[in-house]
N, C-alpha and C positions, 0 to 999 in steps of 0.2 A: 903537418903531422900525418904522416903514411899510418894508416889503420889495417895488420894484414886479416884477410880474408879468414873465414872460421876455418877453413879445412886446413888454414897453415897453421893454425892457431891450436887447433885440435893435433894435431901432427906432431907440432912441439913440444903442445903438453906430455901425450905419451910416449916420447920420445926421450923427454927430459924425468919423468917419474919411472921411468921404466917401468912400466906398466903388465906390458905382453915379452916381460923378458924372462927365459924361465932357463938357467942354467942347468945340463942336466946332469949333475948328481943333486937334486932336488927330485929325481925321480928317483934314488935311493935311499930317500930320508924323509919322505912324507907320502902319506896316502891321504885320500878322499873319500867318503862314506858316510853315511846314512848312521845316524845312534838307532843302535837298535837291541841296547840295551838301559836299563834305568842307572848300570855304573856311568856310560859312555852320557847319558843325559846329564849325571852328578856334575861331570867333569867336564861338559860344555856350559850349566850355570854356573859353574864356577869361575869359569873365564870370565864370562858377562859378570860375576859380582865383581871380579876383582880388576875388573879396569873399568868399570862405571865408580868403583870407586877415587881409585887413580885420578878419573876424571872428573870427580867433583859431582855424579849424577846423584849420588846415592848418599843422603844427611848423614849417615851412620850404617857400619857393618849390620847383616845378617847374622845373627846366631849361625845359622843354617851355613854361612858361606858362600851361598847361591841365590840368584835372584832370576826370576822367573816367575808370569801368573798364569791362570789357569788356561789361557788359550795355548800354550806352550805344551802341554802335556795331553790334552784332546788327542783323541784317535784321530779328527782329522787335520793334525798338523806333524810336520817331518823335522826333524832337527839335524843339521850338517855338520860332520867337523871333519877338519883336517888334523891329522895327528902324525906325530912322528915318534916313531917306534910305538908305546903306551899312553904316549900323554897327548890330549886334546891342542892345539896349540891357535885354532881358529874356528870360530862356529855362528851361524847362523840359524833360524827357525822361519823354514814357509808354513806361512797360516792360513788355510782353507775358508771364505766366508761360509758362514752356514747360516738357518735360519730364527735356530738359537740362542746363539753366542755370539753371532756378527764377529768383528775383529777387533783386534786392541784400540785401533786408531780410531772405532766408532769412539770413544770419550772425547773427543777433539772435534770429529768431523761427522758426526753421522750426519747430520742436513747433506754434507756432499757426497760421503759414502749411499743413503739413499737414493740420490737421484741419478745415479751409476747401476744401482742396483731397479729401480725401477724405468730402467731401458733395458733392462732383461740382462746386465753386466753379468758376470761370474769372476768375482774379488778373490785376488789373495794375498797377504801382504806380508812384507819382508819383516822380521822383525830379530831383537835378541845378537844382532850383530856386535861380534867381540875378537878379536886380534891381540893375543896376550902379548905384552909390552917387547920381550925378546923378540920376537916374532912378529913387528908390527913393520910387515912389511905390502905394500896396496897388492902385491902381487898375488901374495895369498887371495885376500877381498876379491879379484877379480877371480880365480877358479870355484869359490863359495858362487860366486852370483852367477856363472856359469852352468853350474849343478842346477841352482837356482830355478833358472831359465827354462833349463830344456824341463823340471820334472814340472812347472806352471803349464808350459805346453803338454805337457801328458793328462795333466787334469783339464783339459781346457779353459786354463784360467783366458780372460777376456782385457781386464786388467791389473797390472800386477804394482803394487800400491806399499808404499813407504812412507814413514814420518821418520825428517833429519835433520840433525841442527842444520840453523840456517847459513851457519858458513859450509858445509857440507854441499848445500844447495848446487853450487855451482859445479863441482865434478860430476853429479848426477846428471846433470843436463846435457853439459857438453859430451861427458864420453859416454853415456847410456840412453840419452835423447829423450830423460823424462821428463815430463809437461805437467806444470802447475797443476794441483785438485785444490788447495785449500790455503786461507793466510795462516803467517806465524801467529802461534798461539802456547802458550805456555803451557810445559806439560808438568804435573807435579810430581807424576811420578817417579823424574827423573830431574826435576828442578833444572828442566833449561828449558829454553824456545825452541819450537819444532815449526817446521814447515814441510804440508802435507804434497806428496809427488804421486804421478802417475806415471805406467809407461802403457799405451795401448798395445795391446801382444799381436793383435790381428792389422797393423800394420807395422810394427819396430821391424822387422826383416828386411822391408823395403827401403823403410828410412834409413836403416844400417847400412844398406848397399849403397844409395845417394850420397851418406856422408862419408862410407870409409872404402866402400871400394874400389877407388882408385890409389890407396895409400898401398905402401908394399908393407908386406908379413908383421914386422914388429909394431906397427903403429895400425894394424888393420882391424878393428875391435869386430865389426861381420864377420871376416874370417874367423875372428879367435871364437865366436860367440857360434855359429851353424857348421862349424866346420867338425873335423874329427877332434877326439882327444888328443892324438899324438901330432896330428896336424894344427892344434891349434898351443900347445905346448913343445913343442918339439919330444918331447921325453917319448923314447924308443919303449920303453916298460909298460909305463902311465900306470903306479903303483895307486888301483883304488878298486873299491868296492861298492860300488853304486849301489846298481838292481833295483829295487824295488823298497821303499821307507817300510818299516813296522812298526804298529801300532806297539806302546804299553800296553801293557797287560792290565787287567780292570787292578790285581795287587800293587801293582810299582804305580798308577796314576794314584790309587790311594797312597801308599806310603809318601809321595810328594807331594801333595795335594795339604796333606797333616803336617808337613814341613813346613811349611808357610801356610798358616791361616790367612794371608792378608791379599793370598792369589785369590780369595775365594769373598772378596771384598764387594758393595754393589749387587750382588745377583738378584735376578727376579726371584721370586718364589716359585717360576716353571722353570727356573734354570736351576734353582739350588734342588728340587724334586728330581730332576735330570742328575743333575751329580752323585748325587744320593742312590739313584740306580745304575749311573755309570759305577759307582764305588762306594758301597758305602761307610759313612764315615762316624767315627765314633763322637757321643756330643750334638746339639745344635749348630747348625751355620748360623753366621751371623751378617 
């Protein structure tokens, strides 16, 4: 039995999924940006409610049509989407640890997320990832997690931390080189198994260059991942608007915040005091 080697094996892969293949009138039909408003946030939970249901994550619709909890809508977390023309069509949420609210995946992992954080770590974690079904194409996923990347590096995130089903597992590892935090463990709030990942930010550059720099441009994920935008897409335009995430405004995290009482499920009593003068809200928390 010939067993080929990882970097033939990685080569195939994104060679065969077309991964870093970016046709360019894709640069006249989608942009990249930062929501940085509370319509542009509506309409990135909306994607995420409506293919977590699709996918079996979610018992039963939202009233609301979105799904999304309170680490989603904090000042310090950003929300991505890729849109074409007006409508949302791919989005993700980076989530800042802080010493508050910690992250969503603490309910899974904190025993592992603390001992990240008591070596002095600086956590951020992917979360809220959604590819509406016409549009479910990895290519998108890959320029989300690209944005991703570099705005972890602006924060000086340390390690950059996700929970995934476990058949997910294995594209993380191989083309993003992320490393075991935590076992599968059932998550309820999306009624599947999750398996907790790491990527250390303060070496992945290096290890990117070991594993893919010596592959050429379409299978080179280092290059597509430190390089430029246009360099790493080919797209002469690169139709997006990055700059810099904005917070909600203290009105729009209330007005969603009231949308879903259930994002506001669990808090301490210094957390729900916290919320209450981030926004306050009409009513008892519960």
């Amino acid at each position: 039995m010939i067993i080929k080697p990882v970097k033939d094996r990685r080569l195939t892969l994104i060679r065969r999924s077309r991964l870093l293949s970016f046709e360019p009138d894709m640069d006249d039909r989608l942009r990249i940006k930062w929501a940085d408003t509370v319509e542009e946030r509506k309409a990135a939970f909306s994607v995420v409610h409506q293919e977590y249901l699709r996918l079996g994550y979610l018992e039963r619709p939202n009233p609301t049509g979105m799904h999304y909890g309170l680490h989603h809508v904090l000042p310090t977390s950003s929300t991505l989407v890729l849109k074409k023309a007006h409508e949302v069509v791919a989005t993700l949420t980076h989530v800042l640890d802080t010493d508050l609210y910690g992250l969503p995946m603490d309910k899974l992992y904190r025993d592992e997320m603390d001992a990240l954080r008591d070596k002095g770590r600086r956590l951020a974690e992917l979360s809220a990832l959604a590819t509406r079904r016409d549009f479910c194409w990895q290519r998108l996923f890959m320029i989300l997690c690209r944005a991703a990347y570099h705005h972890a590096l602006e924060k000086r995130v340390t390690d950059l931390c996700v929970m995934v089903n476990p058949r997910h597992v294995p594209f993380y590892k191989k083309v993003f080189l992320f490393e075991d935090l935590g076992p599968e463990r059932y998550y309820p709030v999306v009624q599947a198994p999750a398996v907790a990942l790491k990527a250390d930010l303060e070496t992945i550059a290096d290890r990117l260059r070991a594993a893919y720099g010596h592959l050429p441009p379409e299978a080179n994920v280092y290059r597509f991942l430190t390089g430029s935008w246009e360099d790493a897409t080919g797209w002469r335009q690169a139709h997006r608007t990055l700059g810099s995430p904005k917070p909600l405004e203290r009105e729009e995290i209330r007005w969603l915040l009231c949308q879903d009482p259930c994002s506001l499920a669990d808090l301490t009593p210094l957390q729900q005091r916290n919320v209450i003068y981030l926004c306050p809200l009409p009513g008892r928390l519960h």
